[in-house]
MARBA-3410 file (N, C-alpha, C, O; in Angstrom, 1 decimal):
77
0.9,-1.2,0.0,0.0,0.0,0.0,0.9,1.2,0.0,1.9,1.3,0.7 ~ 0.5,2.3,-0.9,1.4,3.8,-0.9,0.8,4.6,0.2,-0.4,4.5,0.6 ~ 1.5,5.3,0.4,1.0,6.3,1.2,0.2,7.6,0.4,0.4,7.8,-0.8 ~ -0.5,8.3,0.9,-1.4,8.9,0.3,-1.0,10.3,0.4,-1.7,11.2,0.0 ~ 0.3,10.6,0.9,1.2,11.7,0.8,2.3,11.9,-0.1,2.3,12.7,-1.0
3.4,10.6,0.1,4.4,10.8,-0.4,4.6,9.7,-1.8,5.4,9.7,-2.7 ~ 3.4,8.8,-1.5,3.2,7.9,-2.8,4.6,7.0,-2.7,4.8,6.2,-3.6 ~ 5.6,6.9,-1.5,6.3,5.8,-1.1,5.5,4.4,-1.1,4.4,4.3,-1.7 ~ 6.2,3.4,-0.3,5.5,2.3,0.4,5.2,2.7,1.7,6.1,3.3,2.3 ~ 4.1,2.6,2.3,3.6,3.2,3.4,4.0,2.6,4.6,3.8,1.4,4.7
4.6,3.1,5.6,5.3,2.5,6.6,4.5,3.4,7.8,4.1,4.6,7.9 ~ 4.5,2.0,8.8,3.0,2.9,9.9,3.7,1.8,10.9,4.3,0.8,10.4 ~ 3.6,1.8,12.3,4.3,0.8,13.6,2.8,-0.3,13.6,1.6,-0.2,13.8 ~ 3.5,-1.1,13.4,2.4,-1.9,13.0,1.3,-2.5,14.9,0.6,-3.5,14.9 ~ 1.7,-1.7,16.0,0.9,-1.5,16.3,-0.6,-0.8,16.0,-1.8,-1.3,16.0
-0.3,0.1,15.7,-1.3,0.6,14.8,-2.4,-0.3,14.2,-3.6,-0.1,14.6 ~ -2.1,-1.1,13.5,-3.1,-2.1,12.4,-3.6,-3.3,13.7,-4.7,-3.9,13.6 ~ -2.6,-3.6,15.0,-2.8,-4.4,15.9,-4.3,-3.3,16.7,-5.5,-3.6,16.6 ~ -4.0,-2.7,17.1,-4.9,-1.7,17.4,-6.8,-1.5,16.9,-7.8,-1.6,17.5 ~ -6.3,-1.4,15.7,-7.8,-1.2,14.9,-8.4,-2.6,14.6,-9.5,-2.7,14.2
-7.7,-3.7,14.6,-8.2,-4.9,14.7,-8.9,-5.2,15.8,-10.1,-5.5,15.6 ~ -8.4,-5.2,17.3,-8.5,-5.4,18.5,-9.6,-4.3,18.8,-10.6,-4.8,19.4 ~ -9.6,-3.3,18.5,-11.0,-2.5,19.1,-11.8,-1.9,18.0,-12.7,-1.1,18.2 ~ -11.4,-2.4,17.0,-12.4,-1.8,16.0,-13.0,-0.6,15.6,-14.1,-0.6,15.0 ~ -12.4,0.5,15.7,-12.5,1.6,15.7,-11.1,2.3,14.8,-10.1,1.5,14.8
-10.9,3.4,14.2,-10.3,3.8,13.3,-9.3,4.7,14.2,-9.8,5.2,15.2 ~ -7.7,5.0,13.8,-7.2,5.5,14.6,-6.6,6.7,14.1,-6.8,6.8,12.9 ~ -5.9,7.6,14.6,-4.8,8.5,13.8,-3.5,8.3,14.3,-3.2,8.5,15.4 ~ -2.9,7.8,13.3,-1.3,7.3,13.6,-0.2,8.8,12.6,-0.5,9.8,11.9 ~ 0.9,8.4,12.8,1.8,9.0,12.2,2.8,8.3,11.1,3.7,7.6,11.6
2.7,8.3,9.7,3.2,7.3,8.9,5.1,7.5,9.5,5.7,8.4,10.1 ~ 5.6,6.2,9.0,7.7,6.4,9.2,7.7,6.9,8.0,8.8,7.5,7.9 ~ 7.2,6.9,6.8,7.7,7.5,5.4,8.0,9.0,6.1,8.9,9.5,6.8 ~ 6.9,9.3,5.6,7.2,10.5,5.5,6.2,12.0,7.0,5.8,13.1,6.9 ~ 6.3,11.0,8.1,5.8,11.5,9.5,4.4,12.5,9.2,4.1,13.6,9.8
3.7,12.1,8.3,2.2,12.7,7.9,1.2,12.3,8.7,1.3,11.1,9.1 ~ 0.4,13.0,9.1,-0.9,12.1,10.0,-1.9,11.3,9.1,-2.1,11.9,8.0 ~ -2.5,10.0,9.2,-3.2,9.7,8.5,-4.3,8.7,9.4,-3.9,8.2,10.5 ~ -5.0,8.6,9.1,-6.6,7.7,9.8,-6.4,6.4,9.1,-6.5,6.3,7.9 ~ -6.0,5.2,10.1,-6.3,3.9,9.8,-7.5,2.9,10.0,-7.3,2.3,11.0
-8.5,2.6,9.3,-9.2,1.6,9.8,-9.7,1.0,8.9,-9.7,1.3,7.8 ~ -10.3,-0.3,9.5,-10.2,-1.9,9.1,-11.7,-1.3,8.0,-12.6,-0.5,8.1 ~ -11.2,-2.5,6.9,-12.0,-3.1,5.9,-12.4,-4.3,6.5,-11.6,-5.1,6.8 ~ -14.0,-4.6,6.7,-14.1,-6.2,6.5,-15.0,-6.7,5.8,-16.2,-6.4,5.9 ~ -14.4,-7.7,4.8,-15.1,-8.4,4.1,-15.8,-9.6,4.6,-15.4,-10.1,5.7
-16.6,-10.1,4.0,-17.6,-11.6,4.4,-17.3,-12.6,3.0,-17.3,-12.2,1.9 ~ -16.9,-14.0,3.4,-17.4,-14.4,1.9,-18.7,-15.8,2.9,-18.6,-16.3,4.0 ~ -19.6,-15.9,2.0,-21.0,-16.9,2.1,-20.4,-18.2,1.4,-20.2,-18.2,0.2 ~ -20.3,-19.3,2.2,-20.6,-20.0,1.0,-21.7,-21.4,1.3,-22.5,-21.3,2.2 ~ -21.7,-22.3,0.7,-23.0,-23.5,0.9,-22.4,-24.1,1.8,-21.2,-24.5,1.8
-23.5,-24.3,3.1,-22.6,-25.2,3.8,-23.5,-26.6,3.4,-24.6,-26.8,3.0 ~ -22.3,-27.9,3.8,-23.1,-29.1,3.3,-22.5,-30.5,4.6,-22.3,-31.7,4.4 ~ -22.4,-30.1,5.2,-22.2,-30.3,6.1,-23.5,-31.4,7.0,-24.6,-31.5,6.5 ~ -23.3,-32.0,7.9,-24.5,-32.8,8.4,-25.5,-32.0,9.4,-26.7,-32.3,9.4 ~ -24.9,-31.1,10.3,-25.4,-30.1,11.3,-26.6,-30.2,11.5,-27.1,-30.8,10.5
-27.8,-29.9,12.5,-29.3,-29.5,12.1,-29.2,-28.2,12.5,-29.9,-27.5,11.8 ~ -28.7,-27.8,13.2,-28.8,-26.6,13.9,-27.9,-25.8,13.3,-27.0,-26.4,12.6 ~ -28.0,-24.2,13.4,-26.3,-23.4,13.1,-26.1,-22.9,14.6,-26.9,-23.4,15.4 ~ -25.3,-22.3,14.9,-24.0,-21.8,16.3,-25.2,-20.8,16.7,-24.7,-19.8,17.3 ~ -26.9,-20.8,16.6,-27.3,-20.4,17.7,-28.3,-21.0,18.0,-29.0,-20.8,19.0
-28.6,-21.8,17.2,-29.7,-23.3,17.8,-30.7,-23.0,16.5,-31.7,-23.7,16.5 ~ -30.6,-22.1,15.6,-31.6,-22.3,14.6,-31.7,-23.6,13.7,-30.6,-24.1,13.6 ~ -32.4,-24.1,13.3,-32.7,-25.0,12.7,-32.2,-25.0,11.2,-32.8,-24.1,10.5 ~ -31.3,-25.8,10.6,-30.8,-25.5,9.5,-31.8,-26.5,8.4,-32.0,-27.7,8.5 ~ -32.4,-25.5,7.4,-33.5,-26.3,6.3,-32.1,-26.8,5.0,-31.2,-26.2,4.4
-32.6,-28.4,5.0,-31.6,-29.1,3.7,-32.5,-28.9,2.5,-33.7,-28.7,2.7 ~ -31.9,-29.0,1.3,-32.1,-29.1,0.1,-32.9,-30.2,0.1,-32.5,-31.1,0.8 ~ -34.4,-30.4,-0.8,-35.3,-31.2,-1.0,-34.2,-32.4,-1.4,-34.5,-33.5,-1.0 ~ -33.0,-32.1,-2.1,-32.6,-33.8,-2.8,-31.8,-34.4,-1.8,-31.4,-35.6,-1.8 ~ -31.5,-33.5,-0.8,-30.6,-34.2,0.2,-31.5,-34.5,1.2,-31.0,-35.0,2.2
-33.3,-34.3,1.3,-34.1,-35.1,1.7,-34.5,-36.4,1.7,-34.8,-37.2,2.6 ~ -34.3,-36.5,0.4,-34.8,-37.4,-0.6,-33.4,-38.7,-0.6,-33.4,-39.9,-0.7 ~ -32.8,-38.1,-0.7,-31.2,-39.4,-0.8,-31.5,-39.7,0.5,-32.0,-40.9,0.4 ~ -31.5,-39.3,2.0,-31.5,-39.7,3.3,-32.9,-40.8,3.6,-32.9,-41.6,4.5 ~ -34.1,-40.7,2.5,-35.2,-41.3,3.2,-35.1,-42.3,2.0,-35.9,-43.2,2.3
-34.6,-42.5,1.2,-33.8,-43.5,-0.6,-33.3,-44.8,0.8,-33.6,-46.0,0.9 ~ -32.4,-44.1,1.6,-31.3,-44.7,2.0,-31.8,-45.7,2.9,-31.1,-46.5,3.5
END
């Protein structure tokens, strides 16, 4: 990542990035490039994907609904 001052590589104490992970909130640090103030904080992405798994429940007791065919194979069986 460049810095958005000196267009270096951006150099920041990487407490910093320890920081805005741990409390989630955005900080103002001082870059080592070129000692500019700048606001750090976290991007977070999600990715979804199918779970297929045997589970009935998910991680809060909801009831997980299967696919009609993976009905159908279990009552085949």
């Amino acid at each position: 990542m460049n810095c958005p001052y000196c267009n270096k590589e951006l150099e920041i104490d990487p407490i910093v990035f320890s920081n805005v992970a741990i409390y989630q909130k955005p900080v103002l640090a001082v870059t080592r490039c070129c000692s500019h103030g700048v606001i750090v904080g976290a991007v977070i992405t999600y990715r979804v994907t199918e779970y297929t798994g045997t589970a009935t429940e998910d991680d809060w007791g909801n009831p997980i609904k299967r696919k009609k065919s993976e009905d159908t194979k279990r009552t085949n069986t």
